[in-house]
N, C-alpha and C positions, 0 to 999 in steps of 0.2 A: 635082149635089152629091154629096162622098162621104160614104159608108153610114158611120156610126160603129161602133166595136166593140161588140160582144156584151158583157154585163154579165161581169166574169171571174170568174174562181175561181183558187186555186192552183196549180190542174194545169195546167186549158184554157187559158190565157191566162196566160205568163209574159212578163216585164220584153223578152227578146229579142221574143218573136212581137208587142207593143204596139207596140217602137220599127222592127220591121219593116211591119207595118200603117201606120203613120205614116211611113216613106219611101217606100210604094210609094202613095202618097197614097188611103189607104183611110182614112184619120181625121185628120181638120181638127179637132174640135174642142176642150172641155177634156178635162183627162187624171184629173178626180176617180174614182174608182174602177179604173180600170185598174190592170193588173198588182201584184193584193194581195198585200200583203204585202210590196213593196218600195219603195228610195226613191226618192221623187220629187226632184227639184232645181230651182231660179229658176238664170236663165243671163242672165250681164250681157259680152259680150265686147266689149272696148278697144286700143286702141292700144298697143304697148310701152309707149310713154312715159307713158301716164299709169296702168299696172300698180300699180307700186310703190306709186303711193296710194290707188288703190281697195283693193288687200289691208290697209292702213293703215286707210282707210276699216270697212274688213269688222273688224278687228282690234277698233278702237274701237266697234264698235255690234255687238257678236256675237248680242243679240236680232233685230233683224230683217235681220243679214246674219251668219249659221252659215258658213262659206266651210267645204265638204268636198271640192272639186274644182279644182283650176287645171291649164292646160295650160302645154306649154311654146311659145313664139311658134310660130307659124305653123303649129303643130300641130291639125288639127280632131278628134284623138283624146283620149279622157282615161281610159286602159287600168285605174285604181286602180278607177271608176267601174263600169265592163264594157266587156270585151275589144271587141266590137263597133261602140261607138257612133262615132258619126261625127256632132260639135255642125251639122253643116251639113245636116243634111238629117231627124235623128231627133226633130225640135219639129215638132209640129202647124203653128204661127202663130211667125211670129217681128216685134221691132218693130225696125225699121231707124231711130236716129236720127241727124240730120244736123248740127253746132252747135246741140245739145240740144235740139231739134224734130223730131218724129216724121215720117217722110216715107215711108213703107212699111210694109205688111204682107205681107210673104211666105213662103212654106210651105216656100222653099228657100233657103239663100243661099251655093250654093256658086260665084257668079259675084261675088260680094262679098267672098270670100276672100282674105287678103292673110297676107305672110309675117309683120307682123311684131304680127298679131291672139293676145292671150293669151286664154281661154275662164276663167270665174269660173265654178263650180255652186256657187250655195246654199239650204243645207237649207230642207224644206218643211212647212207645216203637214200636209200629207198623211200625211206618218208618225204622228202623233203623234193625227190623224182616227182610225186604224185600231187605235190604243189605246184610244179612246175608246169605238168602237161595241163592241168588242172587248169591253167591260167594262161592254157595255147601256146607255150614253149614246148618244142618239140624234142624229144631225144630222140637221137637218129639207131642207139642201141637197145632202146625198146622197141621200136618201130621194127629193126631185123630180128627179134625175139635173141640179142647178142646179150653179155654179160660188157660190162663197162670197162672201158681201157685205165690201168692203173699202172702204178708209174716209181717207182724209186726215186727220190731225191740228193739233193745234196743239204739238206735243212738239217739240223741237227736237231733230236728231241729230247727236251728234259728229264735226266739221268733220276731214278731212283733206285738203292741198292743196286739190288744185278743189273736192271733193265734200264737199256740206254740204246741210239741207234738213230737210223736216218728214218728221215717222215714220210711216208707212201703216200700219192695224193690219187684221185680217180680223177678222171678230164672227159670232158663234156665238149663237143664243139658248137660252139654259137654262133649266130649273128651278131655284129656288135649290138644293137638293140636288146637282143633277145640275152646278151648278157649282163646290159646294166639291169634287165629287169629279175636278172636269175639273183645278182646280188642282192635284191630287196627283199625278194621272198625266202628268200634261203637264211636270209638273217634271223630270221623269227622261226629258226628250227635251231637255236645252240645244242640240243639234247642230241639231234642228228646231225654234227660236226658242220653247221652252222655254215656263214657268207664265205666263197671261195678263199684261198690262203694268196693265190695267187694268178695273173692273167695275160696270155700272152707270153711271147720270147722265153720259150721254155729249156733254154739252154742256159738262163739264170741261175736255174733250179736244180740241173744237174741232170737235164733229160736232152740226149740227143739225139733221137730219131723216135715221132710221136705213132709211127707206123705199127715200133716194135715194143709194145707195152709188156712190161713185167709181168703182169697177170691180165686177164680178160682178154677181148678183142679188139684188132685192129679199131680203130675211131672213123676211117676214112674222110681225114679232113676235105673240103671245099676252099677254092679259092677267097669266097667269101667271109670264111671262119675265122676265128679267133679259139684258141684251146682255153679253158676255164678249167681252172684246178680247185678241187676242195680236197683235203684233211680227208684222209681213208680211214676205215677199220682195222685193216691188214697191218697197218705199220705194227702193232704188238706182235707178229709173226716173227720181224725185222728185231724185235728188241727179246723175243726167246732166244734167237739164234744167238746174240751177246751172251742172255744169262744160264743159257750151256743145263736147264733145270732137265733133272734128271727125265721128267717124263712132263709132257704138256701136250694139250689135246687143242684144235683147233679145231671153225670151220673151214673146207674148202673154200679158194673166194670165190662169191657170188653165191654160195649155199649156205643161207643163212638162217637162223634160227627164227621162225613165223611165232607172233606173238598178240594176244587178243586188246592189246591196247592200240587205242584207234590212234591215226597220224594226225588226227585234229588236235589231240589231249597234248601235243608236245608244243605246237604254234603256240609263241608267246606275242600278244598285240601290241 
């Protein structure tokens, strides 16, 4: 199995030498704390033909789809992102879906490559993580080097062409303090799905038991918590499976595409 990276910092460990550890298959697995201080992005790559309405898609639901990255067809490069990367080989985990059924998990997919694949990045809770601890709120899944608990709802997200479906949110446990202040700062990240959607009483939303999250890990609430819900990435995973496309490539969650734009450049004042 490969060795994951070394806990980073600023200097040691920037956004290039992560996404080069991760092609040269030195880190398989999530990307929560790597390369501080910059952004991370969810990767949903489609067919030409059904482009124009997943941007549509992303358009209409800008909470849990920020769209800061598109390429152009057949292009595995996305230069705005950082000069280097290369979507075929710089994810950890990637998910290969087939008529909207998962059929693969691979670490490479540049024999999956075709010309007329467009590349989507969007924005991540990760940025908006590093405001947070930034500011002595504490995440208790960073703190056990865990991936974030995420959750299926019962929200419905606005329908374009194919793609339609329910909202994936990720949940945070807080302090009540520590979540009116998560709302402030989080607001001034819209590009990485932005102030919670929702807080507390999570069986509103369609989640009933916070223990057994759809993806990531346990949260292990505290008596003194409150769940705090933001707008996921993943929900576009939720809306392939609707539009059934013949072949769409995804990240694993929590293996996210590492990208050389700093998480400062997204805070709007």
């Amino acid at each position: 199995m490969a060795e994951p990276l070394t806990e980073p910092t600023a200097n040691a460990n920037s956004a290039r030498d992560a996404r080069r550890a991760i092609r040269a298959g030195r880190h398989r697995g999530h990307t929560a704390g790597l390369a501080h201080g910059y952004v991370q992005g969810n990767l949903c790559i489609l067919p030409l033909e059904y482009a124009t309405e997943f941007a549509a898609y992303c358009q209409r639901n800008p909470k849990p789809c920020p769209l800061i990255g598109m390429s152009a067809p057949g292009d595995p490069r996305l230069p705005a992102l950082a000069q280097d990367l290369d979507i075929r080989t710089d994810v950890p985990c990637y998910r290969v879906f087939r008529d909207g059924k998962l059929d693969a998990e691979p670490t490479d997919i540049r024999d999956l490559w075709r010309d007329d694949l467009v590349s989507f990045v969007l924005g991540c809770s990760f940025s908006f993580e590093q405001a947070l601890m930034a500011d002595g709120v504490a995440l208790r899944h960073v703190e056990r080097g865990e991936n974030v608990a995420m959750y299926k709802t019962n929200i419905e997200t606005v329908p374009a062409g194919h793609f339609s479906g329910k909202l994936v949110v990720s949940m945070r446990p807080l302090v009540p303090a520590q979540a009116i202040r998560a709302v402030q700062i989080t607001s001034r990240f819209p590009n990485v799905h932005g102030a919670p959607v929702h807080i507390g009483l999570p069986e509103l939303i369609g989640i009933e038991d916070l223990e057994a999250p759809f993806a990531g890990d346990a949260p292990h609430m505290r008596e003194d918590e409150i769940p705090v819900f933001w707008a996921c990435g993943v929900t576009p995973q939720i809306a392939i499976e609707q539009a059934r496309p013949a072949l769409c490539i995804t990240h694993k969650p929590g293996a996210m595409v590492i990208t050389d734009v700093l998480n400062t450049s997204l805070a709007v004042l």
